[in-house]
N, C-alpha and C positions, 0 to 999 in steps of 0.2 A: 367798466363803470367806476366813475369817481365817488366816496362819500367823504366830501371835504367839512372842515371847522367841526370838529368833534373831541371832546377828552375821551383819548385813545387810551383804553388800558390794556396795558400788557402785564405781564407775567412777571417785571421785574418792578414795576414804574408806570408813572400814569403822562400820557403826554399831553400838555395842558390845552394847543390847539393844532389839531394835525390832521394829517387825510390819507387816506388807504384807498386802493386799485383794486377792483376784482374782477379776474378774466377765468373764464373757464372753468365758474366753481371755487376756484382758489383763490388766496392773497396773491398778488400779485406784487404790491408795491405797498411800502409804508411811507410817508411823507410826515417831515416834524414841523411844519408847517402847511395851512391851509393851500388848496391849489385853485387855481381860476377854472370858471366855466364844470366846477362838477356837477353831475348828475345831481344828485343828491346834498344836500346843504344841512348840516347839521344844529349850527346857531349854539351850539358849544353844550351839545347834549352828548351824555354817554355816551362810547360805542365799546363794548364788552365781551369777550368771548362767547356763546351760546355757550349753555350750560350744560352740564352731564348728569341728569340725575341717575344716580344705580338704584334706587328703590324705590318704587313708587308704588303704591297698596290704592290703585284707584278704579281698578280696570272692575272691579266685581260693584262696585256702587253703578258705574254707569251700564251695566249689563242689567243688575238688578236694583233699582232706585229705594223700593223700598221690601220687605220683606216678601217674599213669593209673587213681586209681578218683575218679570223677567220679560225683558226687552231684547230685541234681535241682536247677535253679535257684533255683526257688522257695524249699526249703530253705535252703540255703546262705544266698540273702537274710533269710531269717524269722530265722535263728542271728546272722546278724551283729547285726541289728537289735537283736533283745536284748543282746547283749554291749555294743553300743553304748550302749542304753541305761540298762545297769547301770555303767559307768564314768562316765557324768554327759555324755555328748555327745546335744543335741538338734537338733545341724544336721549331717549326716555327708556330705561330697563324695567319692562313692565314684572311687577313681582308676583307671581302668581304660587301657592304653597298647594303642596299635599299634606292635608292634616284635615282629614274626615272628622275628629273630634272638636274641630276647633267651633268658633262663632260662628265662622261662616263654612259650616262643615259642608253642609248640602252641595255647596260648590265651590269644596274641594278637595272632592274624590278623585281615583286617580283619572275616571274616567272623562270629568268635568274639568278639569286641571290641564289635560292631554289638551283637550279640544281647546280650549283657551290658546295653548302656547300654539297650537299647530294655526289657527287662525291668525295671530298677531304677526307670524311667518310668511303665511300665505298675501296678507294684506300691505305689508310693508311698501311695494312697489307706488301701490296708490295712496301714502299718508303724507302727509307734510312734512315731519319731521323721521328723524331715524330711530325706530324705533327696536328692543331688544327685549330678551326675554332673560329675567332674573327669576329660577328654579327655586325654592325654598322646601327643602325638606327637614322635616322634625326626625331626630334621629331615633324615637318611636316606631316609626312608620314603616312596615314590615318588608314593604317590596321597595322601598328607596333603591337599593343598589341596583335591580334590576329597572328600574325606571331613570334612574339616572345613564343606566348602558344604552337605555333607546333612547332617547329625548338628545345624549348629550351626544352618542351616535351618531343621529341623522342630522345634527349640526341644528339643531332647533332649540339650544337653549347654550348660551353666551356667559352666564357667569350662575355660580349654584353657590346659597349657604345654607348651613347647618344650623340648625336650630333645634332648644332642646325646651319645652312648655311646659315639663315636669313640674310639680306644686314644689315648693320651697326652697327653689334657687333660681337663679336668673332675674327674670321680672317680677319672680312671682313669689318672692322669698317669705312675704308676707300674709301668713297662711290666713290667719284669723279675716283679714280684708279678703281674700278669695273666697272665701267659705263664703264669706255672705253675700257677698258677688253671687256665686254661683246659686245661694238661695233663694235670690231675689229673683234672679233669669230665668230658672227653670221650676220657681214655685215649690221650692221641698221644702224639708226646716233643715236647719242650722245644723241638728246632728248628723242627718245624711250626708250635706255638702261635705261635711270633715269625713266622712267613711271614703266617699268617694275620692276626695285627695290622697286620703291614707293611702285606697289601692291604689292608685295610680302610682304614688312613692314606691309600694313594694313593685308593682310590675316592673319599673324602673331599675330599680336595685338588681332584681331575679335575673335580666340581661344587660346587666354592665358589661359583661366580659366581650357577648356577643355585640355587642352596638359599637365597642368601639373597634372591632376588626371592620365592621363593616364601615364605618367610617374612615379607618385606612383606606380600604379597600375604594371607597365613592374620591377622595383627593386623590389616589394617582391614577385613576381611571380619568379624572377633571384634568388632573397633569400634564399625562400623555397627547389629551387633543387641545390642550392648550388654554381651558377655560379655566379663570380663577375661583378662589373658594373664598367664600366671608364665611367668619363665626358669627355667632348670632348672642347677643343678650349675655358676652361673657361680664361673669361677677366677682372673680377670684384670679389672684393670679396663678393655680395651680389649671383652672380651668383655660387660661390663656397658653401658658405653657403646653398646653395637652394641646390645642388647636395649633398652635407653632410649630409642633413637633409631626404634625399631621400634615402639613402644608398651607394653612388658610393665613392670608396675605391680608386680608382686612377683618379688624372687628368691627362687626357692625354694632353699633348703639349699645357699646357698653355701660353695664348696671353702674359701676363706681370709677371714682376717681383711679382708686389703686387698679385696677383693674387695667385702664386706659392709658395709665404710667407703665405697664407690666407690658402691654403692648406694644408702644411707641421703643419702650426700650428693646424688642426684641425687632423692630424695624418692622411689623405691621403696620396698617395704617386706618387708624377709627375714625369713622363716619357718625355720622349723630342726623337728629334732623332738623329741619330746616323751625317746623314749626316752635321746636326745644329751644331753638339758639333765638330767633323773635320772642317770645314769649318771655324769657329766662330761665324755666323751668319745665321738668320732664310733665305729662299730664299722669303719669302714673306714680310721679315722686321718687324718682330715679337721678344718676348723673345730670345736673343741668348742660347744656350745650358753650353756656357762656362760661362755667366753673375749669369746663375743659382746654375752653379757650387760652382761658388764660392762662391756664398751668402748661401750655405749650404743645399739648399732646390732639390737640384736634388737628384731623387734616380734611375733612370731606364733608359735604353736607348732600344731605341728599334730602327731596320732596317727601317721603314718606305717606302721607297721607293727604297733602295739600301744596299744589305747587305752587300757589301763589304770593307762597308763604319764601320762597328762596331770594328772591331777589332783595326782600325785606331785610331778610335774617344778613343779606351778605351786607347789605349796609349799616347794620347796627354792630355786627363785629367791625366793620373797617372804624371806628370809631375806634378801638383798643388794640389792634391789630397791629403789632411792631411797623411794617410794611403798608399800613394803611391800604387803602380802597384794592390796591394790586397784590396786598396780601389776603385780603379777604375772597376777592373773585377768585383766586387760586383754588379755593374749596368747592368750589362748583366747577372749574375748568379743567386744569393741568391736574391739579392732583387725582380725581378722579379718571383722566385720560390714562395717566401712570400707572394708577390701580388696574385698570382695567382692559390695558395694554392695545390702549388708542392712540395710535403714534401719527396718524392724520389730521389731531385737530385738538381744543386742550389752550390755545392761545392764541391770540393775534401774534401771529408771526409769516413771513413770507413763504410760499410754500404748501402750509397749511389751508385744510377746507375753510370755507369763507362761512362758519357760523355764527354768527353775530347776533348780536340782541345793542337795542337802540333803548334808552333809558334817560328819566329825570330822575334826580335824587331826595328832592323835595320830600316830606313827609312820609310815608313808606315805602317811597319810591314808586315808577309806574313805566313800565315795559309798554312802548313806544311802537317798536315795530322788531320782529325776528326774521332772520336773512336765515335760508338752512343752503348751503352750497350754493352760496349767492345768488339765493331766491328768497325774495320777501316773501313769506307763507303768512304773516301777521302785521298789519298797520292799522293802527287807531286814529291815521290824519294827522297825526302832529306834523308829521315827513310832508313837506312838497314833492311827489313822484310822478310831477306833468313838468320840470322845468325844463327851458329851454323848447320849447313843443316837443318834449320825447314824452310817451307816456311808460312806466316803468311798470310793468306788467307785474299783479302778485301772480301768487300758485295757484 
């Protein structure tokens, strides 16, 4: 199948009107000019690598929409997945944590967290797009190492970070705004919410020694079977050093600038999100996404909490972006492939799975149609997919 008159971007450079072959799932052929009679007719729209997100915090809203009504899993999977694949993402790392304490604690216990990843596993066959499971443990969390032995074990979880929600570093450095966070949420006053950060601080401190053997202990266990490790919310460079030294290859959505410079210089590679870098700023008043940008040190973007928000954000950095539009798709494509050590797909190049996302650039942009292994799972109509009398079957 031809999809001719298209600006092709690749990984180095954008090609202003050209056309691409896909046979068997893959690229087949790239052409720097239009070819006659293709299938598919572009009219000089986008054509882009499908995206990689590694983190996406969405799977628990659509299970549960709003507070205690809780919808069947399967559901919830089958919703995301479309959503997903009508924003242009064809690899989705669904993030799932263990951290009983947290917001959404209820579900995510170990026991509730399990079931999550083992179904997202189980389901994969019948989704649209490729989907994966991103492990999030808080280095709190007592039985991590042993959960990480069976999960990472039975090959049901693809990439694990480390994460540390302690009150007064990371995100959360900002005690005084916690407190009263936490006053407002759970109805106490003002002095409780500080006791309770206090213990938490001391709990923290009382196993320093032990958290961090065991967090050796969880990155060459990840090591060995090959899965990568993100840090999570690094804010210092002593705490980036400490994750380097442990083996974790990406920071995720680091606090500060220095922090993100401390990285890149150690040849990690920081992700941010997508909504951060649209927006221009963090929603917790953190690193902005475009600050990073441009000091050089961004390489990744990921959905985070909205993935409709990626394809926007990659268009507002290609605006400032050395390399323009094919510097910017790099954060959603190749550089995340690299991270994540997907050496099948990552760019339009020959060879490569044929993931593609169809796109206008227009105003925040608008995701067209998504191809996953050269199958359209997503068209909005813009595409003529009857020419020629062929009719071009979706998924």
């Amino acid at each position: 199948m031809w999809l001719s008159d298209f600006r092709i971007v690749l990984a180095d450079r954008v090609i202003e009107r050209g056309a691409l072959r896909i046979e068997d799932g893959l690229i087949a052929e790239i052409s720097e000019a239009p070819v006659a009679h293709a299938e598919v007719e572009g009219n000089g729209l986008l054509l882009l690598p499908g995206m990689i997100d590694m983190h996406g915090d969405m799977i628990e809203r659509e299970i549960e929409p709003r507070p205690g009504v809780r919808m069947p899993m399967s559901m919830g999977l089958r919703d995301l997945d479309m959503k997903l694949a009508t924003a242009g993402i064809t690899t989705a790392y669904a993030s799932l944590s263990f951290a009983p304490g947290s917001t959404y604690g209820h579900m995510r216990s170990y026991d509730f967290t399990s079931e999550m990843i083992r179904a997202v596993v189980a389901a994969r066959p019948n989704l649209l797009i490729d989907h994966r499971v991103h492990a999030r443990f808080e280095v709190t969390f007592p039985a991590a190492l042993s959960v990480v032995k069976e999960l990472v074990g039975e090959g049901s979880v693809d990439l694990v970070s480390l994460c540390d929600h302690t009150p007064g570093q990371g995100q959360y450095r900002d005690l005084e705004l916690q407190a009263t966070n936490i006053s407002k949420t759970k109805g106490i006053s003002l002095e409780a919410a500080h006791e309770n950060l206090q213990q938490r601080i001391r709990d923290r401190q009382a196993t320093a020694g032990d958290m961090t053997a065991t967090l050796r202990a969880i990155t060459q266990y990840c090591a060995l079977h090959g899965v990568p490790v993100a840090s999570h919310d690094d804010d210092t460079v002593e705490k980036v050093a400490l994750m380097d030294s442990l083996g974790a290859n990406i920071s995720e959505f680091p606090v500060t600038l220095e922090a993100a410079q401390e990285a890149h210089k150690r040849g990690m590679l920081n992700a941010m999100g997508a909504p951060n870098a649209l927006r221009g700023q963090s929603y917790s008043g953190n690193l902005s996404a475009r600050a990073a940008h441009e000091a050089g040190v961004l390489d990744l973007l990921a959905a985070d909490y909205h993935p409709s928000a990626m394809l926007p954000a990659v268009l507002v950095l290609a605006q400032t972006d050395p390399d323009g539009l094919a510097g910017a798709a790099r954060l959603t494509s190749l550089n995340p492939a690299k991270a994540l050590g997907l050496e099948d797909r990552g760019e339009i190049r020959v060879g490569l799975r044929a993931d593609l996302l169809v796109a206008s650039e227009t105003g925040v942009g608008q995701v067209h149609a998504t191809l996953s292994r050269g199958r359209f799972v997503h068209a909005d109509g813009r595409l003529d997919l009857q020419r020629h009398g062929r009719v071009i079957r979706m998924s």
